[in-house]
N, C-alpha and C positions, 0 to 999 in steps of 0.2 A: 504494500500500500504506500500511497503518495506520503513524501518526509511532511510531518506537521509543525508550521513553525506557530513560536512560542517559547519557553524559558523557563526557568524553573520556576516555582511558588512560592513566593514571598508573605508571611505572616510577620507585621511588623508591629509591636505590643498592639497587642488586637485585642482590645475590651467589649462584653457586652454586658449591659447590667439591666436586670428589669427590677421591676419596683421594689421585691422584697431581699431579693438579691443578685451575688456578682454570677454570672454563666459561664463568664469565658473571662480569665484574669490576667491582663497584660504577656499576652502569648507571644513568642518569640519563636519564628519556627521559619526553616527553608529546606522546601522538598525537589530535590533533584528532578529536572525534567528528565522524563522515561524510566523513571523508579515505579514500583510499588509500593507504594506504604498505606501501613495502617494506623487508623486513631484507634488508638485502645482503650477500655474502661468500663465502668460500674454504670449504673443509670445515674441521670442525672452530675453524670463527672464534666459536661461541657460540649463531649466530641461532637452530637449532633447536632448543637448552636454553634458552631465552627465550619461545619460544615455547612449549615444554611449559609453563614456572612459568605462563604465563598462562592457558593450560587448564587446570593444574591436575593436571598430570602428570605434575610435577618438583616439591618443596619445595623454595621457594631455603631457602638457608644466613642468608641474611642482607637489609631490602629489604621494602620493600611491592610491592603491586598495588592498583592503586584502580580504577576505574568510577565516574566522576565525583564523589563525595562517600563510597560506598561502599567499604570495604578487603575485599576479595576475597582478599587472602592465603591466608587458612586455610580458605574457602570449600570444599568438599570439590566436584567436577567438573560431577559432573548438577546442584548448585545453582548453577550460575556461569551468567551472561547471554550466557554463550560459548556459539559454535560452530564447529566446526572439518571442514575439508574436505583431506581426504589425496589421496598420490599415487594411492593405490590403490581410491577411489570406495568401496568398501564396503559396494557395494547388496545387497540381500536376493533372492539369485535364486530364489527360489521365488515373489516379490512381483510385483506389475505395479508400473509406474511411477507409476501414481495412489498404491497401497499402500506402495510405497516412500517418497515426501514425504508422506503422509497420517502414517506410522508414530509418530514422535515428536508429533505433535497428539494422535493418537486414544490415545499412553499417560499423556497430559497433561490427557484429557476434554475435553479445547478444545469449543469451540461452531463450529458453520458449517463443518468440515473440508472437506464440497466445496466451497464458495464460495473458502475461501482456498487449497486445492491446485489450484482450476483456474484461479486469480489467478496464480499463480505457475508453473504451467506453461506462458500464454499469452505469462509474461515471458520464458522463457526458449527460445520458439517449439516448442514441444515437446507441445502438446494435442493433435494428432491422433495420438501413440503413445501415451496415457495408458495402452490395455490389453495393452500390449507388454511381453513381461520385457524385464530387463537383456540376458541375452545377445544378443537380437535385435536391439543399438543398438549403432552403433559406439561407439567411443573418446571421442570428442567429445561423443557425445549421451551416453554414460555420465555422464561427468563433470560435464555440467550437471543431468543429474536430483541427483548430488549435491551440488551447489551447491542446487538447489530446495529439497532436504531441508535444508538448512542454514538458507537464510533464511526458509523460509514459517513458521519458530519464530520471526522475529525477535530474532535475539539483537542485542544492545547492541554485541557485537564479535563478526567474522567470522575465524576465522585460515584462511590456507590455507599450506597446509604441501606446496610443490613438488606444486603443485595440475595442472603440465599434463606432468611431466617424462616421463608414462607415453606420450607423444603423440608422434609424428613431426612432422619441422621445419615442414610447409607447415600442417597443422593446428591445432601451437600456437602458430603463429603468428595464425590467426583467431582461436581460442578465445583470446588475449591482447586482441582487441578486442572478443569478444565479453565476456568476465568485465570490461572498463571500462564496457561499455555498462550491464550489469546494476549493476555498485554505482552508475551516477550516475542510474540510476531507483531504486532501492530506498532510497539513501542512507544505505546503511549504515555502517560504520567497517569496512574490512577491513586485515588485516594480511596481509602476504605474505611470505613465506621463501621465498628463492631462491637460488640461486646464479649464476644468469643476468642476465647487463646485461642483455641486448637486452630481456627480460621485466620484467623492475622497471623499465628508461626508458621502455619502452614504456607501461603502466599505471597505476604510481605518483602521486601527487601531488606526494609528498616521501619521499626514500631514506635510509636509513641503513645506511652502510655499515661492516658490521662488520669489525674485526680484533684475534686475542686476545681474547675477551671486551670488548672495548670500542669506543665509536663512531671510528671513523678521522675520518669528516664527514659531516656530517646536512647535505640540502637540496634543492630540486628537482633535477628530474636536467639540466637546461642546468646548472646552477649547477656542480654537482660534475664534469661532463664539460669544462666550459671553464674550471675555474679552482678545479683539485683542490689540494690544502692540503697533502696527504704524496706520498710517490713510490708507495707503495702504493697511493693512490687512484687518481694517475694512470695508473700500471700495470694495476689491477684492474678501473676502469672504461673499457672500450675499451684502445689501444695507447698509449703514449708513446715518442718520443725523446728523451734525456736527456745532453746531454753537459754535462762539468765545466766550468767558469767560474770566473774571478775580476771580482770588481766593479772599475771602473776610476774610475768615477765615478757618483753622481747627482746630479742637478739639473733644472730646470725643468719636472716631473714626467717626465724620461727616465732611465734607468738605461742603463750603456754599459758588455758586459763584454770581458773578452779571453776568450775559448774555444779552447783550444789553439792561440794562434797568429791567431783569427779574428776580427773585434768583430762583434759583435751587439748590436744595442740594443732596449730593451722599455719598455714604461711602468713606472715608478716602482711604480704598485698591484695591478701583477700578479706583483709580487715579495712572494713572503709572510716571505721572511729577511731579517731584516738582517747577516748575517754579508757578509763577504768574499767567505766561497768558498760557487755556489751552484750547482744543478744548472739548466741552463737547458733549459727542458722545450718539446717543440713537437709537436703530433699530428701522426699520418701523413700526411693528409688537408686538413692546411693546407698543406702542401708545393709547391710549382707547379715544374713542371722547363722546364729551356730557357726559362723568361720571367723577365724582369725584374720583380720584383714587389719592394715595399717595400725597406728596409736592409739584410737578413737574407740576404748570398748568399754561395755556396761553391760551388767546383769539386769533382766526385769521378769515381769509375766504376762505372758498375754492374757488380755481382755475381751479381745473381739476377732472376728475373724469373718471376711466376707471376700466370697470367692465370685471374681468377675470374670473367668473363661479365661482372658489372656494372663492372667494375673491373681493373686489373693492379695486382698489390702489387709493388715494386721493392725491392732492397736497394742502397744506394750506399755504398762506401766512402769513406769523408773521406781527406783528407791526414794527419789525424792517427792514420788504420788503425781507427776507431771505424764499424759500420755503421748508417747511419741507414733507417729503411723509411720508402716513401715509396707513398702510396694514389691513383691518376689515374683517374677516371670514363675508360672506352672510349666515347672521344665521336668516334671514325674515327680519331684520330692513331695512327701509326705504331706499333708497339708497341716499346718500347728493348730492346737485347739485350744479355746480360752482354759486357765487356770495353765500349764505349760510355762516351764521356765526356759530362758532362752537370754541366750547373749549375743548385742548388739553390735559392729561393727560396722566402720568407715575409713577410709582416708583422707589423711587429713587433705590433704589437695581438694577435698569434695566439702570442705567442712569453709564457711562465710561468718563475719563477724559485720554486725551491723548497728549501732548506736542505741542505747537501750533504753534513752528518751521516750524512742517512738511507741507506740503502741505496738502490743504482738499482733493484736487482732486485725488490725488495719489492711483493706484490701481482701479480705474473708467474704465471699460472696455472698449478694442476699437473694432473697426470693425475687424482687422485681426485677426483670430485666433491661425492659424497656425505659427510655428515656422519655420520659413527659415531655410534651412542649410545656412551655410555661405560662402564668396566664399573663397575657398583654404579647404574646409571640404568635406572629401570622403562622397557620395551619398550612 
């Protein structure tokens, strides 16, 4: 497809505030044109009033928007290099699927309309339903004719706005490798709002994960998943274990703490505090039970035990009455049953140290997912 010009995404302290509170808190952000990134976060964290000011569907309060050289702030929507793909697809049932992505070309006069909607329909494997309506296509195939209708405009920036959340698990789970496949042949710049890890690590280039209005931590997702910055990230991104610590010593790039009672040791640069007291953080999933592995070991008892097919998640009690869960691939062993004493192990390389200011809870998922608009926020 034709090169799209345009430039990277400029967020330049971009405030929005409505009556009872701030949405979006002096943001500071620049997204590579032809990346994929995602806004990450809880309900209510910001990401979808970010992404409206970028469409052009929110005025921020305060804050640019650029398009590489261009400020787009005040840009009013149908002039803006955007395009944006909802949960909820939005196709024209009375249209066929050619008519559908044709739509926004032929109100534009474009030249060549079938050359480039059958360009874009072969991208998204979808040409032999061209004269099918919507209703006649599943879920999936819904969804990509509107992603077709998005890019055969070439916009300069793609937003998708909880682009698969109307899908069931095994399907958006392809359609996540299907929509990476499509931006890294079109090369577009798309933005994504989500509220999903497993969606934004899976896709993304680079994540920013929002909380309150503001970035918690921007960066690829290994980055953020092994070596998160706040308890929120750790929490929010996948699971953490997090029990309280005090430092005993550093030296030699080791760090040696007391943990109720326990020492544990970790590299010096995977402590992001220098304070004293710090929360020593370790995922489920590095855990190793009954084996000797690295410095990092503890006796407890199992509590819980809940077998998910690929996997059993554990809970163990510590001596210190704190439950740590613990993730084992079902590779034939045994399976542990609550009351079961068992010792814990780690390495320290797997083991994070993180500021013990913050709350442990922070970033622990709630029931709502969805992000309200707010009230005095256009629909």
């Amino acid at each position: 497809m034709a090169e799209t010009v345009g430039g990277d995404l400029h967020l330049r302290s971009l405030t929005k505030q409505f009556a009872t509170f701030t949405a979006v808190d002096d943001l500071d952000l620049t997204i590579p044109q032809g990346s994929f990134f995602a806004l990450l976060g809880p309900s209510g964290c910001g990401k979808t009033t970010t992404l409206r000011m970028v469409a052009g569907l929110e005025v921020p309060t305060a804050g640019q928007i650029l398009i590489g050289d261009d400020d787009i702030t005040d840009t009013k929507p149908y002039r803006r290099p955007v395009n944006t793909v909802f949960q909820n697809y939005a196709l024209f049932p009375h249209l066929d699927i050619f008519e559908n992505v044709a739509f926004g070309l032929r109100r534009r006069g474009s030249k060549d309309v079938k050359a480039k909607v059958d360009e874009v329909l072969e991208l998204i494997e979808l040409a032999h339903l061209a004269r099918r309506k919507p209703t006649q296509l599943s879920g999936g195939q819904q969804q990509r004719v509107a992603l077709a209708r998005a890019i055969v405009n070439r916009p300069s920036v793609l937003l998708l706005d909880e682009p698969l959340g109307a899908l069931d698990l095994k399907l958006r789970r392809q359609m996540q490798l299907e929509l990476k496949r499509i931006q890294t042949e079109v090369g577009l710049t798309f933005v994504h709002v989500t509220h999903d890890q497993e969606e934004a690590m899976t896709m993304a280039d680079t994540i920013a994960v929002m909380n309150n209005g503001r970035i918690e931590q921007l960066g690829d997702p290994a980055t953020l998943y092994e070596n998160p910055v706040t308890t929120f990230v750790a929490n929010f991104l996948g699971q953490s274990n997090l029990v309280r610590a005090r430092v005993t010593s550093r030296s030699g790039g080791e760090l040696v703490v007391d943990a109720q009672g326990t020492t544990f040791t970790m590299p010096v640069r995977r402590c992001v505090s220098q304070s004293e007291d710090i929360w020593v953080g370790v995922r489920p999933e590095k855990i190793q039970v009954n084996t000797s592995v690295g410095a990092n070991a503890v006796k407890g008892t199992v509590t819980d035990t809940s077998y998910i097919g690929v996997s059993t998640q554990y809970l163990v009690r510590m001596p210190w009455d704190q439950e740590l869960t613990v993730v084992r691939q079902n590779d034939g062993a045994a399976i542990l049953r609550p009351g079961q004493s068992v010792e814990l192990s780690w390495e320290p390389d797997h083991t994070f140290g993180l500021d013990a200011s913050q709350d442990a809870n922070a970033g622990v998922e709630r029931e709502e997912d969805d992000e309200p608009v707010p009230a005095g926020a256009t629909s």
